[in-house]
N, CA, C and O atoms as a GROMACS GRO file, in nm:
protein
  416
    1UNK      N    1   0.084  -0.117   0.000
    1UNK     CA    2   0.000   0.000   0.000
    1UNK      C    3   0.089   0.124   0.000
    1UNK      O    4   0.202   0.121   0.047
    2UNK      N    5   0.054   0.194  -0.034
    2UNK     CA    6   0.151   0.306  -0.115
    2UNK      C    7   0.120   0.414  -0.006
    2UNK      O    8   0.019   0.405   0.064
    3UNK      N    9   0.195   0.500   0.005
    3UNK     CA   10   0.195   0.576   0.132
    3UNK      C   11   0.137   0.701   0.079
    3UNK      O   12   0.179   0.740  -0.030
    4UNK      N   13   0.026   0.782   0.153
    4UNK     CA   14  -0.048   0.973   0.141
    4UNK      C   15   0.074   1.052   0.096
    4UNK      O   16   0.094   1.115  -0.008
    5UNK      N   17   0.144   1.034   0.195
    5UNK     CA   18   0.251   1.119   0.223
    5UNK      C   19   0.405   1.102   0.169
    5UNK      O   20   0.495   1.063   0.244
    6UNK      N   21   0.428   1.141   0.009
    6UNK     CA   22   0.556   1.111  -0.042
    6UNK      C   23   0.649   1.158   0.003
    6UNK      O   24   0.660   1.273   0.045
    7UNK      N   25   0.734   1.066   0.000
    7UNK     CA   26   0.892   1.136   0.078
    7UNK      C   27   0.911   1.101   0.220
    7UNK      O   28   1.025   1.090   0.264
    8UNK      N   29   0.762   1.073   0.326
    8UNK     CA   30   0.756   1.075   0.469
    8UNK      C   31   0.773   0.926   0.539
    8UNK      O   32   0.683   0.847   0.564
    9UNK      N   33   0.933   0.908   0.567
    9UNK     CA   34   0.928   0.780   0.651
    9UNK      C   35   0.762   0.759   0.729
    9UNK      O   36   0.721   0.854   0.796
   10UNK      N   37   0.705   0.677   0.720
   10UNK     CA   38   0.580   0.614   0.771
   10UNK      C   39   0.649   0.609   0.922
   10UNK      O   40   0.753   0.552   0.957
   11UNK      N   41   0.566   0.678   0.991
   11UNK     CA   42   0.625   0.699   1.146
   11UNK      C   43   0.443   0.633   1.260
   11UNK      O   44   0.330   0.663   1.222
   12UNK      N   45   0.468   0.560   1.371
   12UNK     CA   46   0.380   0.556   1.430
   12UNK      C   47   0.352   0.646   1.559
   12UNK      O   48   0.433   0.611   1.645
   13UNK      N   49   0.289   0.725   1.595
   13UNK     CA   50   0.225   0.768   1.734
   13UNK      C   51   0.211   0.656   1.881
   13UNK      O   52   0.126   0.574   1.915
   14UNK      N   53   0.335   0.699   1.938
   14UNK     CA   54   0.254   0.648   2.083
   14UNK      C   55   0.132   0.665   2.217
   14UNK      O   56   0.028   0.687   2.155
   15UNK      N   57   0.121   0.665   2.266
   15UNK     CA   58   0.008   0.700   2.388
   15UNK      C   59   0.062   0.823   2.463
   15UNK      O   60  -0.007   0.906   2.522
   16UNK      N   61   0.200   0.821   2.451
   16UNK     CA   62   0.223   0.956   2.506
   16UNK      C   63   0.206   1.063   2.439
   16UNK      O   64   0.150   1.169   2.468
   17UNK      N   65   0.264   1.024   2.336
   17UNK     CA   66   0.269   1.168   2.220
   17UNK      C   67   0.060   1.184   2.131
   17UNK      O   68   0.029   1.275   2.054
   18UNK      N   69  -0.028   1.080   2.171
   18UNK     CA   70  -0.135   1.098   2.120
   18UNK      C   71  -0.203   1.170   2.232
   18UNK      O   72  -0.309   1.226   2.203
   19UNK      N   73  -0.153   1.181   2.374
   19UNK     CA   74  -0.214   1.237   2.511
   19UNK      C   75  -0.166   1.366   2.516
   19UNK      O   76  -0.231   1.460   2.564
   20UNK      N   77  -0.044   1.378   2.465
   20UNK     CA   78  -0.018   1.481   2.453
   20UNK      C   79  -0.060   1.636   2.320
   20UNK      O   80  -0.064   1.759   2.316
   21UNK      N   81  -0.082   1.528   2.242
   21UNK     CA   82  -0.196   1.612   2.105
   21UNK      C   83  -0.314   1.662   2.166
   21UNK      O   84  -0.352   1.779   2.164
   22UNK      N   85  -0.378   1.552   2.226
   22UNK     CA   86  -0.483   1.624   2.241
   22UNK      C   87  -0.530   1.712   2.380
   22UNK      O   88  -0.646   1.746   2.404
   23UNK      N   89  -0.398   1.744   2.472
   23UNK     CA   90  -0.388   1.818   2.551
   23UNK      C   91  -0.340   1.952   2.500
   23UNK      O   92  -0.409   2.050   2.530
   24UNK      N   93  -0.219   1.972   2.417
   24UNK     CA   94  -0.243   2.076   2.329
   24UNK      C   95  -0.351   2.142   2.270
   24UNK      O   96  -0.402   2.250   2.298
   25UNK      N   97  -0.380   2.056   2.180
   25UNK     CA   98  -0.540   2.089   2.136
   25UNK      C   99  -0.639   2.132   2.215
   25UNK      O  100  -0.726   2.207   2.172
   26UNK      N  101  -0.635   2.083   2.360
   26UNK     CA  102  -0.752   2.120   2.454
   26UNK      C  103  -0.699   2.306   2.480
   26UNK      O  104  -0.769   2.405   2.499
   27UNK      N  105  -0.563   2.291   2.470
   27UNK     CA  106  -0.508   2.423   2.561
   27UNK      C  107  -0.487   2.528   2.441
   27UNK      O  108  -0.490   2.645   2.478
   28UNK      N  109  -0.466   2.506   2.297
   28UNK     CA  110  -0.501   2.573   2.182
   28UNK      C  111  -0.575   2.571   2.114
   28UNK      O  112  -0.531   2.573   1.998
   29UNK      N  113  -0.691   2.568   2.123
   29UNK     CA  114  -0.829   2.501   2.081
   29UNK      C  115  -0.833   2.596   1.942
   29UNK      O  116  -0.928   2.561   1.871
   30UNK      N  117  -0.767   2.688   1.894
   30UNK     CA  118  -0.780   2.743   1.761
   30UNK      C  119  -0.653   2.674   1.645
   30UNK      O  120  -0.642   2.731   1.536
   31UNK      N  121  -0.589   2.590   1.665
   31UNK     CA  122  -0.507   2.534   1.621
   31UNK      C  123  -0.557   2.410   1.502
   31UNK      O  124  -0.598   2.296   1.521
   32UNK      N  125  -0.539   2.468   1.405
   32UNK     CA  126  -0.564   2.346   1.249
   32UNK      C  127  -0.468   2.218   1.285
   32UNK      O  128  -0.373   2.203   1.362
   33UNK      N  129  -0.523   2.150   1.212
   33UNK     CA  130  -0.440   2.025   1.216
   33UNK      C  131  -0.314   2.021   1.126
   33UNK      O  132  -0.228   1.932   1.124
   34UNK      N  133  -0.317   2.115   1.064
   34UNK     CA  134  -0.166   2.144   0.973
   34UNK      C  135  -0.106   2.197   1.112
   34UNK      O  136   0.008   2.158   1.139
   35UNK      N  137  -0.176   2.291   1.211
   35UNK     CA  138  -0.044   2.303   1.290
   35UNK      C  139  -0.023   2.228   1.412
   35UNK      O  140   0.053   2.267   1.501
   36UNK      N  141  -0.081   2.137   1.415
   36UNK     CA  142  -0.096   2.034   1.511
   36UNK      C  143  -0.003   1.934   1.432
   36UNK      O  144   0.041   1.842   1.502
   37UNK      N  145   0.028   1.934   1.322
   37UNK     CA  146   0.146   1.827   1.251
   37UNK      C  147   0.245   1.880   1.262
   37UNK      O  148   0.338   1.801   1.255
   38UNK      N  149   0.287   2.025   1.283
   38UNK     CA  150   0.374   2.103   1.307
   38UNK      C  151   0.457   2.069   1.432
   38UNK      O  152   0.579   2.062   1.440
   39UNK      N  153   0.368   2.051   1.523
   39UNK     CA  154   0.369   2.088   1.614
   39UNK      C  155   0.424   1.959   1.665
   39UNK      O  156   0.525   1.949   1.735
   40UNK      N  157   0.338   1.847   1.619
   40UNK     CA  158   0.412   1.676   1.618
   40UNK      C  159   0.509   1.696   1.595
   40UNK      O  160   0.589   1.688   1.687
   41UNK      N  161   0.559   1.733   1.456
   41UNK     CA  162   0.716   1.741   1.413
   41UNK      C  163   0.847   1.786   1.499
   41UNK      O  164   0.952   1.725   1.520
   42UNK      N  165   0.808   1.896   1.535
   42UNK     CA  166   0.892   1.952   1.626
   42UNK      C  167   0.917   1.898   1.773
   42UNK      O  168   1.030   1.881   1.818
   43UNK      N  169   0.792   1.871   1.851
   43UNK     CA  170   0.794   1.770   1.975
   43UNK      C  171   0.867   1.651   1.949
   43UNK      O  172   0.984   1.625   1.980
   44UNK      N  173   0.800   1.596   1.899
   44UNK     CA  174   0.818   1.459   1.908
   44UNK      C  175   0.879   1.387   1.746
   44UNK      O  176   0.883   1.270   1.708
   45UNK      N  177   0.911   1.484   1.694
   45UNK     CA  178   0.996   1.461   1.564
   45UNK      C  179   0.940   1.331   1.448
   45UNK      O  180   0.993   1.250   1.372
   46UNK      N  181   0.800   1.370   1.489
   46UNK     CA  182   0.683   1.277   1.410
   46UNK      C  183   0.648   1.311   1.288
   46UNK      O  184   0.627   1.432   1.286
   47UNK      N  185   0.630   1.254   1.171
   47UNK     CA  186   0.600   1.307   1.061
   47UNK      C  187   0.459   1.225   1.063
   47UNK      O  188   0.464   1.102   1.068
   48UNK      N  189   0.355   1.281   1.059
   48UNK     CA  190   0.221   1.231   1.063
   48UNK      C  191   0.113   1.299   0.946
   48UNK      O  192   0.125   1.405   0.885
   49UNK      N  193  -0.020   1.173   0.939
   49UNK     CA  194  -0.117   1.254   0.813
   49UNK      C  195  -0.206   1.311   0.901
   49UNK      O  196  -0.240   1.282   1.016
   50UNK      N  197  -0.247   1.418   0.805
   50UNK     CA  198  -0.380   1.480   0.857
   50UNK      C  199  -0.446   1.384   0.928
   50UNK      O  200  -0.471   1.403   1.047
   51UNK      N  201  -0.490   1.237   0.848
   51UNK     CA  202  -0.609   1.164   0.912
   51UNK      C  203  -0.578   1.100   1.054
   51UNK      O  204  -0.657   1.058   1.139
   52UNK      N  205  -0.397   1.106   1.053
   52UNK     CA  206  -0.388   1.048   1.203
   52UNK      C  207  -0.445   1.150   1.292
   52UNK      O  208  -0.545   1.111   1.352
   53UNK      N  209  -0.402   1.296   1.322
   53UNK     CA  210  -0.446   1.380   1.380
   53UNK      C  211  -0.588   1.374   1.402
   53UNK      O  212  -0.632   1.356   1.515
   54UNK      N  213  -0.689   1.393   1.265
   54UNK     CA  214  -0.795   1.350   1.307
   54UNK      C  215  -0.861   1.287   1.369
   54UNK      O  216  -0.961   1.329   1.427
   55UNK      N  217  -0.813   1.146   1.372
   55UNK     CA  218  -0.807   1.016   1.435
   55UNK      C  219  -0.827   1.041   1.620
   55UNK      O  220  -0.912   1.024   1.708
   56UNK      N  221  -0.699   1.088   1.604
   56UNK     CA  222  -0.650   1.068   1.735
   56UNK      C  223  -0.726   1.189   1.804
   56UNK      O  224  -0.740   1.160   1.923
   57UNK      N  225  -0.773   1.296   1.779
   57UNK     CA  226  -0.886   1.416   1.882
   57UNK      C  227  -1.034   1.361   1.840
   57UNK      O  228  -1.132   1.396   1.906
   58UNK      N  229  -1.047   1.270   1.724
   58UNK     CA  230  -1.192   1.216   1.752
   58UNK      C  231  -1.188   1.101   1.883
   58UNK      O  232  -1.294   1.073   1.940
   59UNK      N  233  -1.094   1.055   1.913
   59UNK     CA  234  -1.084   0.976   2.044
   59UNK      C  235  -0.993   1.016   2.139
   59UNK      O  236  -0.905   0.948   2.190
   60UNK      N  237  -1.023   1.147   2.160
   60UNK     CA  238  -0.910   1.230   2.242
   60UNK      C  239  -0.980   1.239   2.427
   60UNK      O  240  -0.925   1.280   2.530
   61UNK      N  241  -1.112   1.184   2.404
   61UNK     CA  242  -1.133   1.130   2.558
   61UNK      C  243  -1.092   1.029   2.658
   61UNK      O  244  -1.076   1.012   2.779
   62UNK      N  245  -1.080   0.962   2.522
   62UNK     CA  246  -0.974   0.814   2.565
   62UNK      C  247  -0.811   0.836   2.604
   62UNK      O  248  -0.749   0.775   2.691
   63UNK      N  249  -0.770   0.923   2.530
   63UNK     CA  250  -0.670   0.956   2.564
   63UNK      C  251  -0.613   1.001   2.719
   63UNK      O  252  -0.519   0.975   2.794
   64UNK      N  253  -0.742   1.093   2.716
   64UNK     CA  254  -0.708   1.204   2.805
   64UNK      C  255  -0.744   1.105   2.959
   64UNK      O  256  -0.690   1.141   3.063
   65UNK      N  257  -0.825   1.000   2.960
   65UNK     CA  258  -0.816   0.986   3.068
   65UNK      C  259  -0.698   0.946   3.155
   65UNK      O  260  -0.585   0.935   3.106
   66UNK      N  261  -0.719   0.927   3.270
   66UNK     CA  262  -0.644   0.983   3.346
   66UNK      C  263  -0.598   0.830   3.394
   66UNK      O  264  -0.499   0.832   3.467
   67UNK      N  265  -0.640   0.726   3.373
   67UNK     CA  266  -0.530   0.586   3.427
   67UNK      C  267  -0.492   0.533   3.264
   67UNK      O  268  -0.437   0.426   3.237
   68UNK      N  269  -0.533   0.626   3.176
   68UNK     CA  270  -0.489   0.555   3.032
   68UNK      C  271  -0.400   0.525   3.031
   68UNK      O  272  -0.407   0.404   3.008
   69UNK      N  273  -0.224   0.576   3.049
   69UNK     CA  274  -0.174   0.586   3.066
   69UNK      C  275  -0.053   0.494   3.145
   69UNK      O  276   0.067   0.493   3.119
   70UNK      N  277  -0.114   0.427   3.236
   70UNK     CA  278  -0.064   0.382   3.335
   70UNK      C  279   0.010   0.265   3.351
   70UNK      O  280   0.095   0.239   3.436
   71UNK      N  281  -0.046   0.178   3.226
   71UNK     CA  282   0.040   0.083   3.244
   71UNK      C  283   0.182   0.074   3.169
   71UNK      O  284   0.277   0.027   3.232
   72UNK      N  285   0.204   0.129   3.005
   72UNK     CA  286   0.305   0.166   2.963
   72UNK      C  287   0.266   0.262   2.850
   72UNK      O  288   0.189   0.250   2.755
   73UNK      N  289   0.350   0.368   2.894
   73UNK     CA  290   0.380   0.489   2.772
   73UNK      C  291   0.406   0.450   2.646
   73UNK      O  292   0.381   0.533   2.558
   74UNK      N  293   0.455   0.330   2.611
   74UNK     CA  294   0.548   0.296   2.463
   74UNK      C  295   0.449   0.254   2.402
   74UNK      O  296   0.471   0.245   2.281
   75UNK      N  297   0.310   0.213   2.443
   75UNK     CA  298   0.227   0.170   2.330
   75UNK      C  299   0.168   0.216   2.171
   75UNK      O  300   0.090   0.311   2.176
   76UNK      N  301   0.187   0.181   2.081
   76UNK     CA  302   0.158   0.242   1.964
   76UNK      C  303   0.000   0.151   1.924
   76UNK      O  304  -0.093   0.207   1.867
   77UNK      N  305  -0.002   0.047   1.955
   77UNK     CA  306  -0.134  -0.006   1.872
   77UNK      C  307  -0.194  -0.063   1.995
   77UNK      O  308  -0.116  -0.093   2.085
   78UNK      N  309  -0.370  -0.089   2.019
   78UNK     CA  310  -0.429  -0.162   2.080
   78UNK      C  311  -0.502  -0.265   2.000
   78UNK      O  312  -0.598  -0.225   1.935
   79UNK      N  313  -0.480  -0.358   1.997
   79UNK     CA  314  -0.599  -0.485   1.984
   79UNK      C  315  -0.596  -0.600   2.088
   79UNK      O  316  -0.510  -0.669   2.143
   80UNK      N  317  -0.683  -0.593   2.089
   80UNK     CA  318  -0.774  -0.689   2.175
   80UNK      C  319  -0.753  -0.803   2.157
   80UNK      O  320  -0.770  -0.836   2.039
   81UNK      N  321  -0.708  -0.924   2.258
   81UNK     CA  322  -0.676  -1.083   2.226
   81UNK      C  323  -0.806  -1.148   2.187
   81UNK      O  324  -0.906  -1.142   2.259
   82UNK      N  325  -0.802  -1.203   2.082
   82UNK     CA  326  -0.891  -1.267   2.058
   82UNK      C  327  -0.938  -1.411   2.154
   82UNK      O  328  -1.055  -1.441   2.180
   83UNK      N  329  -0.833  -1.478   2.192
   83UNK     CA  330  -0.860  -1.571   2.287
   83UNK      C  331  -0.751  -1.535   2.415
   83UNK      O  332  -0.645  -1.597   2.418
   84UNK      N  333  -0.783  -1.430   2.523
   84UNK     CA  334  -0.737  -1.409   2.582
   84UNK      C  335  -0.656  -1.504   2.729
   84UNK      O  336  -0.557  -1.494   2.802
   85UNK      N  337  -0.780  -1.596   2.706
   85UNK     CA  338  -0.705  -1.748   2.831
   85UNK      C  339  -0.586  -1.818   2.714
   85UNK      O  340  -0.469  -1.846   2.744
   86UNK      N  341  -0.626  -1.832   2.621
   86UNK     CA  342  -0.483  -1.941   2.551
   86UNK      C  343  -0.393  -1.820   2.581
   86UNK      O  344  -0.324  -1.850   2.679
   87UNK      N  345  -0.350  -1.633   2.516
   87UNK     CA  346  -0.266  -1.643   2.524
   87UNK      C  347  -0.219  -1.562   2.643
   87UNK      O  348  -0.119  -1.491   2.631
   88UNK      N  349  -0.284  -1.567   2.754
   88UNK     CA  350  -0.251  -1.574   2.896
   88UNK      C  351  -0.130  -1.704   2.927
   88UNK      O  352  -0.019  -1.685   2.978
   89UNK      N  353  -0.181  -1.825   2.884
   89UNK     CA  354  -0.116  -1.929   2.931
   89UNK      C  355  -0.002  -1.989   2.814
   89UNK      O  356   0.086  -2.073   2.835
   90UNK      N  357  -0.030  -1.921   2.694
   90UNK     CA  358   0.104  -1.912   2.600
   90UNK      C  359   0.250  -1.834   2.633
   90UNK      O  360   0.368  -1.855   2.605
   91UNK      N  361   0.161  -1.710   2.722
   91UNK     CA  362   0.287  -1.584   2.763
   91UNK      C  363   0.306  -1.652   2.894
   91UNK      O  364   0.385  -1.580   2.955
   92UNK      N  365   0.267  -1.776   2.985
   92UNK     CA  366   0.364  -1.819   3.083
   92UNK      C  367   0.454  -1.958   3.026
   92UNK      O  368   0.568  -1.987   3.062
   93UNK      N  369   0.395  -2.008   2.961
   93UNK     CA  370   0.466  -2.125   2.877
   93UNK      C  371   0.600  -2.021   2.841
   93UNK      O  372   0.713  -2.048   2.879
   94UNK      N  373   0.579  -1.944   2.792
   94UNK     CA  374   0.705  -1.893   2.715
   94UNK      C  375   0.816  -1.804   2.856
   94UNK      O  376   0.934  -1.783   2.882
   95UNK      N  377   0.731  -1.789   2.889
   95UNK     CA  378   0.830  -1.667   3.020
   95UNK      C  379   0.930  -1.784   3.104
   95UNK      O  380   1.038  -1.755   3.155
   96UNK      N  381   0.852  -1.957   3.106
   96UNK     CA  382   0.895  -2.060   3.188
   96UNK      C  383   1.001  -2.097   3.112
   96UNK      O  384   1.111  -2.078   3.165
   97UNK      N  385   0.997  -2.158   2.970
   97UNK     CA  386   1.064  -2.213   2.845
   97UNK      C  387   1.166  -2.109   2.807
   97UNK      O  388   1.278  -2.160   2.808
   98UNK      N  389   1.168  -1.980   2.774
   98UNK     CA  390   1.270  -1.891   2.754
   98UNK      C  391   1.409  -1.891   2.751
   98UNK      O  392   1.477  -1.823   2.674
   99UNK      N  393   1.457  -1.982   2.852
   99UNK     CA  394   1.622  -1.956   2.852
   99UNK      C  395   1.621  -2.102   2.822
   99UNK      O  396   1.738  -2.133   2.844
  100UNK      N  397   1.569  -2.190   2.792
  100UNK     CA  398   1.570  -2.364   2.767
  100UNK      C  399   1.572  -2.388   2.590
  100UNK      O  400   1.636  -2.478   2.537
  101UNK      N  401   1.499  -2.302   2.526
  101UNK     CA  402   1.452  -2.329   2.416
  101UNK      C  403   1.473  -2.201   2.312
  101UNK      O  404   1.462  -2.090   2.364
  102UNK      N  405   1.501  -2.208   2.170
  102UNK     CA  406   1.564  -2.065   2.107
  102UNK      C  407   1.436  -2.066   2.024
  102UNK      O  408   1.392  -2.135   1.932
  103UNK      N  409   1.389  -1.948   2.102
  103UNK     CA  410   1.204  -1.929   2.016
  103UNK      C  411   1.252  -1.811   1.979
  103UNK      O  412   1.320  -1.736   2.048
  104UNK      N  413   1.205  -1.791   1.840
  104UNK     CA  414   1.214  -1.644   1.714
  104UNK      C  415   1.089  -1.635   1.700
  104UNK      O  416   1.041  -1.550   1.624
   0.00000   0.00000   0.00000
């Protein structure tokens, strides 16, 4: 899939830097999203599309709450385990097996 944005290493947004958009945004509330990419760029040295920006202040409640946060800053994507008991008990199989076995 061919990228919006020619020339722009494809860069992802974390939870910090998307909490932090839309706390800007709350505190410059006259601010376009051209300068809200600006504004990425320079912070957080993000090259982002319009539609992420969009994206991310149409769910900027989620953001903003206040234990969002909490468990780790580095997150870039959420999905949901589809079978959350197998891989509960896959991620202790592996945490046990780890130094026994050379898993890639």
């Amino acid at each position: 899939m061919a990228s919006h944005l020619k020339g722009v290493t494809k860069s992802t947004m974390t939870d910090e830097a998307r909490k932090a958009l839309c706390e800007y945004k709350r505190e410059n509330s006259s601010c376009t999203q051209k300068d809200l990419q600006l504004w990425l760029e320079n912070k957080f040295h993000l090259k982002v599309s319009q539609g992420t920006i969009s994206n991310t202040l149409k769910r900027s409640a989620d953001y903003l709450a206040a234990n969002y946060l909490e468990k780790r800053k580095d997150i870039k994507r959420h999905k949901p385990a589809k079978y959350p008991d197998m891989e509960k008990v896959l991620y202790e199989w592996f945490l046990q097996y780890q130094d026994r076995v050379n898993m890639t």
